[in-house]
N, C-alpha and C positions, 0 to 999 in steps of 0.2 A: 355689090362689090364693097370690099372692105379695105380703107386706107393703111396705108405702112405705118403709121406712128397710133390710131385707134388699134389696130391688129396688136402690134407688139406691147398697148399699156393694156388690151384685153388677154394676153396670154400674161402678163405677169400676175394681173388679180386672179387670174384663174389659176393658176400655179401656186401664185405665193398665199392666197387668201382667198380662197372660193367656201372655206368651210366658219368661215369669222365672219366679223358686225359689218353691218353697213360702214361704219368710221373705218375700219382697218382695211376692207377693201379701197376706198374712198384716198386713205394715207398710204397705200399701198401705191397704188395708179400715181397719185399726188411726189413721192417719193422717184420716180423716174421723171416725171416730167422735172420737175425741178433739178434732178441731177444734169440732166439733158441743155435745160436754159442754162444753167451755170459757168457747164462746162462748153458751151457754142457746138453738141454734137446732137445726133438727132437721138429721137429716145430708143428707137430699134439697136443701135450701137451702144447705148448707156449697158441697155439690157442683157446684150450679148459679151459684154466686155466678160473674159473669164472671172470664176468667185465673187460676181457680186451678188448672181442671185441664183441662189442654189438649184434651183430643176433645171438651167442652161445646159448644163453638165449631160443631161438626160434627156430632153427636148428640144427640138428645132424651133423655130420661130416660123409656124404654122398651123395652120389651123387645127386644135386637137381635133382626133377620130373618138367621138364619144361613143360612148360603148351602151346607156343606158337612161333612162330618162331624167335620171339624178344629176348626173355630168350634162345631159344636155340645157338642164334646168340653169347650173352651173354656169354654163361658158353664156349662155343668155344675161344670165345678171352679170360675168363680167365684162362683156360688149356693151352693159348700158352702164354698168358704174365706167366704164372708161368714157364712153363718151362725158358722161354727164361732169368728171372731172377736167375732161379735154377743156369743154365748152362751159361750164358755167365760173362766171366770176366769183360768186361766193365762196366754192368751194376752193377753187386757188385761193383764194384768202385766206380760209381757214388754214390751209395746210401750207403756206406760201414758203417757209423755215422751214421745214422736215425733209432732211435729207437722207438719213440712215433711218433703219430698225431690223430688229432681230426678233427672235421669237424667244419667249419667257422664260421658257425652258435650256437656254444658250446666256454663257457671258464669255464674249469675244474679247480678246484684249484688246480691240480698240475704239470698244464702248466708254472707255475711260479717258478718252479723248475728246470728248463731246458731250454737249450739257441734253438730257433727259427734255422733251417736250411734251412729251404726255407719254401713260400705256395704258394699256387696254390687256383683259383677259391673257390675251392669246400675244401680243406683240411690246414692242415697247419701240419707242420713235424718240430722234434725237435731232437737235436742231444743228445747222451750219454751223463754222467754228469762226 
């Protein structure tokens, strides 16, 4: 059995970051919990809130049906990057500021609201204001 708040930060790395680095699944997971403490709501509600994270639109918050050994490879490493970000201190450390990010290829107008924390390849992450 899989907890409500491990399930729903493992369907966002799997969703928003399953094909990217260890850091950006890691900032990715790291990015809802933090929205979550912030805002005093739990992270399954952060997740589901409409437009904040784009496959909600197109997915439940359930357990995918994978289809192949690739995706089941997949939702494996994000069930342990989620815990591993739930539970380890370091890692909240690391990522303890990052509250937004978007992907490389997108500039939202409200990325210019917020100062750059680091990016990566495929992402880009942006600290609280």
């Amino acid at each position: 059995m899989i907890g409500a708040t491990l399930l729903c930060l493992a369907l966002n790395v799997f969703y928003e970051a399953r094909n990217t680095s260890v850091v950006d699944r890691e900032a990715v997971a790291a990015v809802a919990l933090n929205r979550a403490e912030k805002e005093h709501r739990s992270v399954c509600h952060v997740i589901a809130e409409p437009r904040q994270f784009s496959w909600t639109a197109h997915h439940s918050l359930t357990v995918p049906k994978v289809k192949n050994l690739e995706e089941k490879k997949a939702w494996s490493t994000a069930i342990a990057t989620a815990r591993h970000v739930l539970y380890s201190k370091r890692s909240r450390r690391v990522f303890a500021h990052v509250m937004y990010y978007h992907a490389t290829y997108v500039h939202p107008a409200w990325s210019r609201r917020y100062r750059v924390a680091f990016a990566t390849r495929t992402q880009v992450y942006y600290l609280s204001s």
